[in-house]
LOBALO-316342 format. One line per 5 residues: number of its first residue (from 1); for each residue x, y, z of N, C-alpha, C, O, CB. Coordinates in nm, 3 decimals, m for minus. Glycine has a CB too. Layout:
BEGIN
NUM> X:Y:Z:X:Y:Z:X:Y:Z:X:Y:Z:X:Y:Z ~ ...
***
This chain:
BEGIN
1> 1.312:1.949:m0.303:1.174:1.922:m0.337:1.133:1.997:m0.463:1.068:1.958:m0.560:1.082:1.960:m0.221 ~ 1.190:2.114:m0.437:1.172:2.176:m0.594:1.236:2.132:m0.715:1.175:2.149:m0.821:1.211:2.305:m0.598 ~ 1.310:2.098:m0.716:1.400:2.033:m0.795:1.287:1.892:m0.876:1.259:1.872:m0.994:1.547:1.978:m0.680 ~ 1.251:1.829:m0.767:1.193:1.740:m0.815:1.046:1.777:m0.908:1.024:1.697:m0.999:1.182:1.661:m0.703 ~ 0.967:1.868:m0.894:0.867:1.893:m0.927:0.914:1.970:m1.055:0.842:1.936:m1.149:0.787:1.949:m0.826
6> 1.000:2.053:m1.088:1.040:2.094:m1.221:1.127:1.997:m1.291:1.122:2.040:m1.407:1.107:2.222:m1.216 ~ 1.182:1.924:m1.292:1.220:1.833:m1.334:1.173:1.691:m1.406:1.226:1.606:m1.477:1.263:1.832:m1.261 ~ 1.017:1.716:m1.336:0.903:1.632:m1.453:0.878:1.497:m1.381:0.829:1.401:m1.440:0.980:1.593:m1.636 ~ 0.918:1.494:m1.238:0.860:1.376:m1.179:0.710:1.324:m1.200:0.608:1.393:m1.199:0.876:1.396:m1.050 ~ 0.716:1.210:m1.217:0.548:1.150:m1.210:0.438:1.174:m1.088:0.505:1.138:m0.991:0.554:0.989:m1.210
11> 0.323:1.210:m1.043:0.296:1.225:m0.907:0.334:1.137:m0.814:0.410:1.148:m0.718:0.184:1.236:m0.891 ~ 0.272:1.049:m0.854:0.373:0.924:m0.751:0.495:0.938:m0.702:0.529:0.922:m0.585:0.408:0.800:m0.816 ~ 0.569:0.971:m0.803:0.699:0.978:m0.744:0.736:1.133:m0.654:0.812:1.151:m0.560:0.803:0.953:m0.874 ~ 0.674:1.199:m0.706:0.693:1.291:m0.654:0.626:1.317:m0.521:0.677:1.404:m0.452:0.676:1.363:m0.735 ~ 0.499:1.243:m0.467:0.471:1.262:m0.369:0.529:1.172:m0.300:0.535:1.201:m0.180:0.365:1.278:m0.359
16> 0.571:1.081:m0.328:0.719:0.990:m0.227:0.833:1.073:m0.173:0.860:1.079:m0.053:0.821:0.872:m0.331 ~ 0.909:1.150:m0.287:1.002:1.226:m0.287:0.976:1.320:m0.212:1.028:1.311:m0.100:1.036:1.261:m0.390 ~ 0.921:1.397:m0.228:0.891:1.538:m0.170:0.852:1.532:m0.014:0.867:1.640:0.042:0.764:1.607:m0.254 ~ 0.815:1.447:0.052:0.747:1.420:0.190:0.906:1.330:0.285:0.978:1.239:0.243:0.564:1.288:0.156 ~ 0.910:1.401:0.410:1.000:1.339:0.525:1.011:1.302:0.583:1.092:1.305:0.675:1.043:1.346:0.575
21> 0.883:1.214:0.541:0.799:1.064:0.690:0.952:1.000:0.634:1.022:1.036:0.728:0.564:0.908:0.642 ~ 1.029:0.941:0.556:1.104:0.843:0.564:1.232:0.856:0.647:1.276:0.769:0.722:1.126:0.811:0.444 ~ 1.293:0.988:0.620:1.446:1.028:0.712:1.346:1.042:0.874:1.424:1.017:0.967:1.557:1.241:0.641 ~ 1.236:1.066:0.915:1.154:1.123:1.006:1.155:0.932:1.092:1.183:0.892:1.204:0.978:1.218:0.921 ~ 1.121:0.882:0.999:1.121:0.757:1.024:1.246:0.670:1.107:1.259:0.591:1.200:1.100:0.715:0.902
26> 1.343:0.754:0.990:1.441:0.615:1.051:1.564:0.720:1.161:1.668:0.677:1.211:1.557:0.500:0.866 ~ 1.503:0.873:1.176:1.546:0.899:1.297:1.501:0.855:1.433:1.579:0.832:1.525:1.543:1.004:1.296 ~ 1.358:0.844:1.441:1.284:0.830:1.538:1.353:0.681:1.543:1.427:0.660:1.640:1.121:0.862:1.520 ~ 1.339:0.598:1.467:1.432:0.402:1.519:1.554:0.416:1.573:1.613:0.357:1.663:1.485:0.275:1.372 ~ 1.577:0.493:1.513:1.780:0.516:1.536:1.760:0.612:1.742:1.821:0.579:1.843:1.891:0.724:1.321
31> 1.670:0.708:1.729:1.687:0.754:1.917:1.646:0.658:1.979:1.693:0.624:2.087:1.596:0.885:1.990 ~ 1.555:0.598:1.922:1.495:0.481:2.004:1.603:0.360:2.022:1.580:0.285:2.117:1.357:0.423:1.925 ~ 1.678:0.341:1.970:1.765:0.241:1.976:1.912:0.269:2.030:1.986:0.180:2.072:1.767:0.191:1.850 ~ 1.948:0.415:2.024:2.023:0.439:2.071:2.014:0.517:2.255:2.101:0.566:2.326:2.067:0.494:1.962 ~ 1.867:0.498:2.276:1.829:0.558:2.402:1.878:0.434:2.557:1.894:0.440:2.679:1.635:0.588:2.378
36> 1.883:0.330:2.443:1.946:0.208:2.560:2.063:0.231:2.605:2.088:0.192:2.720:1.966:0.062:2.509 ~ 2.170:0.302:2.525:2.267:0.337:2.558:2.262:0.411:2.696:2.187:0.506:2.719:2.311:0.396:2.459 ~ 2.364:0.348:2.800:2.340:0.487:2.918:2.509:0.509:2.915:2.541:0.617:2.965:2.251:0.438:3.128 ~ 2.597:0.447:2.877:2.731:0.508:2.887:2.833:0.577:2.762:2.928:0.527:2.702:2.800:0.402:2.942 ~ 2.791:0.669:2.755:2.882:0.685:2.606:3.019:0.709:2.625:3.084:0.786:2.696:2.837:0.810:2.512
41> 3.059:0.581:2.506:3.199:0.595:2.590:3.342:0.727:2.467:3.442:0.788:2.506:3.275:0.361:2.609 ~ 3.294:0.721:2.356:3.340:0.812:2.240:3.270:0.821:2.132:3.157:0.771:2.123:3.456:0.783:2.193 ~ 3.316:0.873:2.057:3.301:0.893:1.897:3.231:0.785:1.843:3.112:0.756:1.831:3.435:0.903:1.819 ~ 3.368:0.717:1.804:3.361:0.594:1.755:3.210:0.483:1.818:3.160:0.402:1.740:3.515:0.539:1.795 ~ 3.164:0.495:1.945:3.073:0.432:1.995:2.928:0.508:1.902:2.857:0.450:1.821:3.088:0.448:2.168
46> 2.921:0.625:1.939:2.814:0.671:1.892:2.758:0.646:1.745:2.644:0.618:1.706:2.832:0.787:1.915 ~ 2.894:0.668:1.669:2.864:0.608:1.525:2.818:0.458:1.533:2.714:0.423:1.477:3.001:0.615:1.427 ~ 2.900:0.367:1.608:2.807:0.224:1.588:2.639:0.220:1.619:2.542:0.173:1.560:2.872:0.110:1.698 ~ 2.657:0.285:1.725:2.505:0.277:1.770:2.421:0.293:1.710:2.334:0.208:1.690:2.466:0.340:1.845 ~ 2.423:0.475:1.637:2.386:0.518:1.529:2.345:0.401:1.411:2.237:0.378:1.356:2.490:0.604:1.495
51> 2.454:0.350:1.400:2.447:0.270:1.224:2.348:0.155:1.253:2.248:0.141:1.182:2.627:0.183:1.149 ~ 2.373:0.078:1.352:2.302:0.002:1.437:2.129:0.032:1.444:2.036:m0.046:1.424:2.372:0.026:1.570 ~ 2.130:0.167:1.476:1.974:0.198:1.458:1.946:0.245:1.315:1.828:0.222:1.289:1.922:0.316:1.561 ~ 1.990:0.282:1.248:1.989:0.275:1.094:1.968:0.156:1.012:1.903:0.154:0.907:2.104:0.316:1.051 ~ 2.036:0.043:1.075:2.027:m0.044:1.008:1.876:m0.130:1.073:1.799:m0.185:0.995:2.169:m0.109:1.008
56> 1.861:m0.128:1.180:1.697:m0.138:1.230:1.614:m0.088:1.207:1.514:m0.144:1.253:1.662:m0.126:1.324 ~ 1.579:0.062:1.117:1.522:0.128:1.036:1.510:0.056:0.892:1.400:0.057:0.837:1.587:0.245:1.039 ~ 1.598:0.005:0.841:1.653:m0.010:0.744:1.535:m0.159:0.724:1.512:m0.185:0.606:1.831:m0.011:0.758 ~ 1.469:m0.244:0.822:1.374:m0.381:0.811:1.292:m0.293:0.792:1.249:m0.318:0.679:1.343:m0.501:0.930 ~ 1.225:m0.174:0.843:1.051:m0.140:0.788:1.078:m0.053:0.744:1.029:0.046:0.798:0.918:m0.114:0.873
61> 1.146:m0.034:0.654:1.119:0.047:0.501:1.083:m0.062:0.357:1.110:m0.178:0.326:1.289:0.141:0.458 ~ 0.991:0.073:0.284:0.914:m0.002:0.150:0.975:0.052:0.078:1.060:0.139:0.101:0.763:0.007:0.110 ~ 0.930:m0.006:m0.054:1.024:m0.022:m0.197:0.903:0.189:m0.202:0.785:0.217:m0.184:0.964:m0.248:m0.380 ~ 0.968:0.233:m0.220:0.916:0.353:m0.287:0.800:0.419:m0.400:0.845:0.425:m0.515:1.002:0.374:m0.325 ~ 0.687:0.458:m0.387:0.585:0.457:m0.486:0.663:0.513:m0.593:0.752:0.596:m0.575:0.452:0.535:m0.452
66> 0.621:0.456:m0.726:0.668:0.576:m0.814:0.817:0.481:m0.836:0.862:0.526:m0.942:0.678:0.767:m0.722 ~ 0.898:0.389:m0.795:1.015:0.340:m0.802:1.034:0.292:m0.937:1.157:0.282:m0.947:1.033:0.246:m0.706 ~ 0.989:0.263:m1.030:1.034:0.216:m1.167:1.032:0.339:m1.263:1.066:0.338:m1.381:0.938:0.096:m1.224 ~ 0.986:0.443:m1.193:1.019:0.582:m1.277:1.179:0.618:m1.268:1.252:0.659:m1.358:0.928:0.722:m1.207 ~ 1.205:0.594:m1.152:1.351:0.654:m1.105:1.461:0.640:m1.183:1.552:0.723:m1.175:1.399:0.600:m0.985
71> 1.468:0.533:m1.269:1.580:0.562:m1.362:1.576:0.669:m1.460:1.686:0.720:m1.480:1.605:0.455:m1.433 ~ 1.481:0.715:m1.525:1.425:0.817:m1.607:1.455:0.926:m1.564:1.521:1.004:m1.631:1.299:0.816:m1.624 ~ 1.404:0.959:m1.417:1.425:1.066:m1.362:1.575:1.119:m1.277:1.613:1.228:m1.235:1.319:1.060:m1.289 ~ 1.625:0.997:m1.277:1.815:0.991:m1.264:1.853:1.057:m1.382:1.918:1.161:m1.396:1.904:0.818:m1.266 ~ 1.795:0.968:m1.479:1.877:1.070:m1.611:1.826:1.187:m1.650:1.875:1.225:m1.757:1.884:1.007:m1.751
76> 1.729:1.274:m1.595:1.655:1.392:m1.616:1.780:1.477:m1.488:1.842:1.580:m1.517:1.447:1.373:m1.574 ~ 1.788:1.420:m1.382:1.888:1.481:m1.326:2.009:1.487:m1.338:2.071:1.556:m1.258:1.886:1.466:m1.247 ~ 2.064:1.432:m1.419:2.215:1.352:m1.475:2.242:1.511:m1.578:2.337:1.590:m1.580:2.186:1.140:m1.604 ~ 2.066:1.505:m1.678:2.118:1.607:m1.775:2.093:1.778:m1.756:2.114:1.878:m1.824:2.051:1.564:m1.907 ~ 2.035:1.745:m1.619:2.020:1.886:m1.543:2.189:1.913:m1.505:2.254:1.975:m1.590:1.902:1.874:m1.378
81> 2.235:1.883:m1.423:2.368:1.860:m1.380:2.453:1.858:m1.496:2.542:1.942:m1.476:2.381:1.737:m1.303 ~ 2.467:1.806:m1.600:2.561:1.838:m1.642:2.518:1.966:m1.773:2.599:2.013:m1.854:2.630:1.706:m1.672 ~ 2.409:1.993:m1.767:2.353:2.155:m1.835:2.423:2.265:m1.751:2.501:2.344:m1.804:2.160:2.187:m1.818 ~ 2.394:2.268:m1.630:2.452:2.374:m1.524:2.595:2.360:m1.523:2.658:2.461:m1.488:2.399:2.353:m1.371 ~ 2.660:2.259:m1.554:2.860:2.258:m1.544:2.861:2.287:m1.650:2.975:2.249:m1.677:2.973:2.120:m1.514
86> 2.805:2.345:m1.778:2.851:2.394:m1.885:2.828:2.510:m1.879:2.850:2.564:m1.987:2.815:2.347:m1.987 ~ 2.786:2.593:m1.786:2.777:2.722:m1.791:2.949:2.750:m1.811:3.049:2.678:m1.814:2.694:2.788:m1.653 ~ 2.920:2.890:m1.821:3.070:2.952:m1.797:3.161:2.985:m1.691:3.110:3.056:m1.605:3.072:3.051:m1.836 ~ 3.249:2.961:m1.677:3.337:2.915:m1.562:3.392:3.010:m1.508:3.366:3.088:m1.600:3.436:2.829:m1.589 ~ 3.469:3.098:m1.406:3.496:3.242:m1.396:3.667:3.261:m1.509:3.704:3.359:m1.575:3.516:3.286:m1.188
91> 3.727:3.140:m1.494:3.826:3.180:m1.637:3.774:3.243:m1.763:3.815:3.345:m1.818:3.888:3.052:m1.699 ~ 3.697:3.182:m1.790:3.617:3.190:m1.894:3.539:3.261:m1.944:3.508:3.280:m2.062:3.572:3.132:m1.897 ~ 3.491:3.323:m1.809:3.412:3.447:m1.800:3.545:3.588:m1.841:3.542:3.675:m1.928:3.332:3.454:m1.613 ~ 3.617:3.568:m1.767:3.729:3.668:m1.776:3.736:3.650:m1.937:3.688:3.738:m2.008:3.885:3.631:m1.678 ~ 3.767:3.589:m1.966:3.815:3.584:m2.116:3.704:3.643:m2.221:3.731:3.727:m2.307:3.848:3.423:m2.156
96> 3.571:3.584:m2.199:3.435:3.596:m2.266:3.433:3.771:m2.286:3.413:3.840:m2.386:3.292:3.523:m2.154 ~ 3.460:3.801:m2.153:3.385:3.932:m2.069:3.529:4.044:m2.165:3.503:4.164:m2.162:3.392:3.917:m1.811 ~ 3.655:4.008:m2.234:3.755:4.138:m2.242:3.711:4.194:m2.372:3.763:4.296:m2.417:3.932:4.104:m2.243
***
C-alpha cells in the first residue's frame, strides 16, 4: 500500500489499490462455495474446489476505478524495480569497499 502512494498513483487508483474489500471478497465466495463440500478427499480436491470458488468470485468483480492509469503506473513500478537491482551487489560491494 505504501508502495503505491509514493509511487504517484492517481487517487482513484489508489483508493482501489490500497483497500481489501476485493481479496476479502473473493475469499468470503470461495468458503462459501467450498462449505458444500462435506468430504475432503486430498490435496488435489481442495485446490479444485478452491479454484472453483475463485472462479465464482471471478462473475462479480468490476473493472477497477482508476484502471486506464495502470499502465503508467506499471511502468512507474517497472522503473522502481529496476532502480533498486542496480544498487550494489555484495560482490561488488566487496570490491567497491577494498
Amino acid at each position: 500500500m505504501f508502495t503505491v502512494a509514493r509511487l504517484g498513483a492517481s487517487p482513484t487508483l489508489r483508493r482501489s489499490l490500497t483497500t481489501t474489500n476485493a481479496i476479502e471478497s473473493l475469499i468470503s465466495i470461495a468458503r462459501t462455495t467450498t462449505a458444500h463440500v462435506k468430504n475432503w478427499r486430498d490435496g488435489e480436491m481442495r485446490r479444485r474446489w478452491c479454484a472453483a470458488g475463485m472462479l465464482e468470485g471471478e462473475r462479480s468483480f468490476r473493472r477497477i476505478k482508476g484502471h486506464r492509469e495502470l499502465p503508467a503506473f506499471t511502468q512507474k513500478i517497472r522503473a522502481h524495480i529496476n532502480q533498486q537491482t542496480q544498487t550494489v551487489t555484495p560482490p561488488e560491494y566487496a570490491h567497491t569497499a577494498a
